[in-house]
KEPAKOL-444495 format. One record per residue (C-alpha): y, z, x; residue number from 1; residue in three letters. Coordinates in nm, 3 decimals, always signed. Layout:
<atoms>
(atom (Y; Z; X); NUM; ala)
...
</atoms>
This chain:
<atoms>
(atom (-0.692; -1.278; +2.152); 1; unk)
(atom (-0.607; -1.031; +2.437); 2; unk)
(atom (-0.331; -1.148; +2.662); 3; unk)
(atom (-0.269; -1.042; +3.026); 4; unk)
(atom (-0.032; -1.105; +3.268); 5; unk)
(atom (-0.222; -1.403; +3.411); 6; unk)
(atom (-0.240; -1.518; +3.038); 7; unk)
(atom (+0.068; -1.432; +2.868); 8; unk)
(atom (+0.341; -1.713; +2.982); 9; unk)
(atom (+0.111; -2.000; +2.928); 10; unk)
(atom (-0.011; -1.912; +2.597); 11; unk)
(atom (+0.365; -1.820; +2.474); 12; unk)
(atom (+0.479; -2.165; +2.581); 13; unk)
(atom (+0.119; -2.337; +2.466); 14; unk)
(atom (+0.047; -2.190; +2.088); 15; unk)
(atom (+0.204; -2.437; +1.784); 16; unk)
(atom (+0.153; -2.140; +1.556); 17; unk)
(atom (+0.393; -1.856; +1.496); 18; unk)
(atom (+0.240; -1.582; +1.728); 19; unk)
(atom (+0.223; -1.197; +1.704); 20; unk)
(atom (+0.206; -1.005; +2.028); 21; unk)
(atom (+0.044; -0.665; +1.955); 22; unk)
(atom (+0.163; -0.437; +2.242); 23; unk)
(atom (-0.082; -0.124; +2.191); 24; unk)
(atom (-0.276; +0.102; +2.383); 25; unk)
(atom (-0.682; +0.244; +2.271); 26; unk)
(atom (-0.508; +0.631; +2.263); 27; unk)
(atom (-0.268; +0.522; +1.984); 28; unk)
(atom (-0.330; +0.628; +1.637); 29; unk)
(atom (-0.026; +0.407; +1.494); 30; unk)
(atom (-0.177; +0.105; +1.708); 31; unk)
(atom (-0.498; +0.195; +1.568); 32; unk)
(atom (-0.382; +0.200; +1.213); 33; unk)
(atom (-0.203; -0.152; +1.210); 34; unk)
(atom (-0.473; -0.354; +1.410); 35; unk)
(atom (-0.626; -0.435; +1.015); 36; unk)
(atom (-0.316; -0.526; +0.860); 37; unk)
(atom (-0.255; -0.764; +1.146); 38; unk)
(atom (-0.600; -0.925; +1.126); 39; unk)
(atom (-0.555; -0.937; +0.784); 40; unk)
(atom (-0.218; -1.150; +0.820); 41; unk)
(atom (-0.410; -1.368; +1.107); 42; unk)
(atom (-0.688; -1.417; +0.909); 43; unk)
(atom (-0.426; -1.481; +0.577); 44; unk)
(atom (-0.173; -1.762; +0.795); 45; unk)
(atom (-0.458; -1.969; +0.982); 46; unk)
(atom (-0.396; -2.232; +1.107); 47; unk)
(atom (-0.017; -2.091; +1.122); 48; unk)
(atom (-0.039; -1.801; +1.250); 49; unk)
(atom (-0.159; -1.603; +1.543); 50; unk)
(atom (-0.242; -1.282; +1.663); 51; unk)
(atom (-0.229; -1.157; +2.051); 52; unk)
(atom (-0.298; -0.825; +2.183); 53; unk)
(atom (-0.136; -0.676; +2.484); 54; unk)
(atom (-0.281; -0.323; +2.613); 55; unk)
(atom (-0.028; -0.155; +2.752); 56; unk)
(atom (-0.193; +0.082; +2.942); 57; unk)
(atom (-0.362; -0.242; +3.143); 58; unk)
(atom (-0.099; -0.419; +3.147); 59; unk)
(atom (+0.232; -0.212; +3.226); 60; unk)
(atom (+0.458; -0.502; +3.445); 61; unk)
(atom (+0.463; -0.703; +3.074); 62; unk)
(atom (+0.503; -0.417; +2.889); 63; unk)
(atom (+0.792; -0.324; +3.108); 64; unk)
(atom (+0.936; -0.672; +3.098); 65; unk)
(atom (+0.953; -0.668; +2.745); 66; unk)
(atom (+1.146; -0.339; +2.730); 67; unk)
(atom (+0.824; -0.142; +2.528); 68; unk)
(atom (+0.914; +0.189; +2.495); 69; unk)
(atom (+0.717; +0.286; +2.193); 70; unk)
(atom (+0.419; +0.118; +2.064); 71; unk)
(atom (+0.296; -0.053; +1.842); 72; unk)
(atom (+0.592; -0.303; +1.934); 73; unk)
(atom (+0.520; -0.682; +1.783); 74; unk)
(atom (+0.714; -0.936; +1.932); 75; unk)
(atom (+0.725; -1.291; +1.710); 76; unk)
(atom (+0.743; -1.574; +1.939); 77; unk)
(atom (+0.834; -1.907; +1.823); 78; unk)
(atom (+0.833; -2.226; +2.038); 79; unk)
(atom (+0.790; -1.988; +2.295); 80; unk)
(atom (+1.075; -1.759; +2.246); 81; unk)
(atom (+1.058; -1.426; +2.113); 82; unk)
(atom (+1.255; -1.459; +1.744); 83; unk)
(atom (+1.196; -1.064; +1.625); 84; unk)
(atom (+1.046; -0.752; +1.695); 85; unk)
(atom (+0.951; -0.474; +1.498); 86; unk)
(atom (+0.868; -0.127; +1.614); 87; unk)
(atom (+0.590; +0.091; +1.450); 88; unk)
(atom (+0.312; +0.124; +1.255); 89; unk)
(atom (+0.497; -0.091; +0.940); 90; unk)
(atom (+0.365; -0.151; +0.564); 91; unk)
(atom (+0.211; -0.470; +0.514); 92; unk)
(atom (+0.463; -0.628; +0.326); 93; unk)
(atom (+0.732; -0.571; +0.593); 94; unk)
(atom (+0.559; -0.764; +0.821); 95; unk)
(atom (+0.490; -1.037; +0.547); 96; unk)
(atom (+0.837; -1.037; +0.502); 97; unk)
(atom (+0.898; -1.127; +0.850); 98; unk)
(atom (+0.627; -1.391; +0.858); 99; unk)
(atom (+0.749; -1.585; +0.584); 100; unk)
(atom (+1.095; -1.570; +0.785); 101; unk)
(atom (+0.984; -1.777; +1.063); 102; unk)
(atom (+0.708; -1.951; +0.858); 103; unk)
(atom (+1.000; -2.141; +0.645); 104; unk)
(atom (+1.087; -2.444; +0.788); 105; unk)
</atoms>
């Protein structure tokens, strides 16, 4: 799911699941690197779990209200509130880690 900035408030407030927003840009070999593990984990939590994509480079007023200054950047928004971050191109299990954080009730 690609997000913009007609997009992104709604679906924050609107998704059940826990959601990943995937600020990235095409140029970025990091970006480019973690876009698997993150389908991976999407594909992994369905039904609780949710990846969104935000370009940065098309998209630079959310990327700027979000503070990203190096990307990838993954916000984890819960209930509509962003509940963690984590910066870089991280191993798989790090970002499991996190998951299963805001996964447990």
């Amino acid at each position: 799911m690609t997000l913009t900035e007609a997009t992104f408030d709604e679906t924050l407030a609107t998704t059940d699941e826990l959601l990943l927003v995937d600020f990235w840009a095409p140029w970025c070999g990091p970006c480019r690197a973690l876009s698997p593990v993150l389908e991976a984990l999407e594909r992994d939590g369905a039904g609780r779990l949710r990846v969104a994509k935000v370009n940065v480079d098309e998209e630079p007023s959310l990327a700027g209200r979000y503070e990203i200054r190096s990307i990838p950047t993954i916000l984890f928004v819960k209930d509509g509130r962003v509940v963690d971050t984590v910066i870089g191109a991280v191993p798989r299990a790090a970002l499991d880690a996190k998951v299963a954080k805001h996964l447990s009730p």
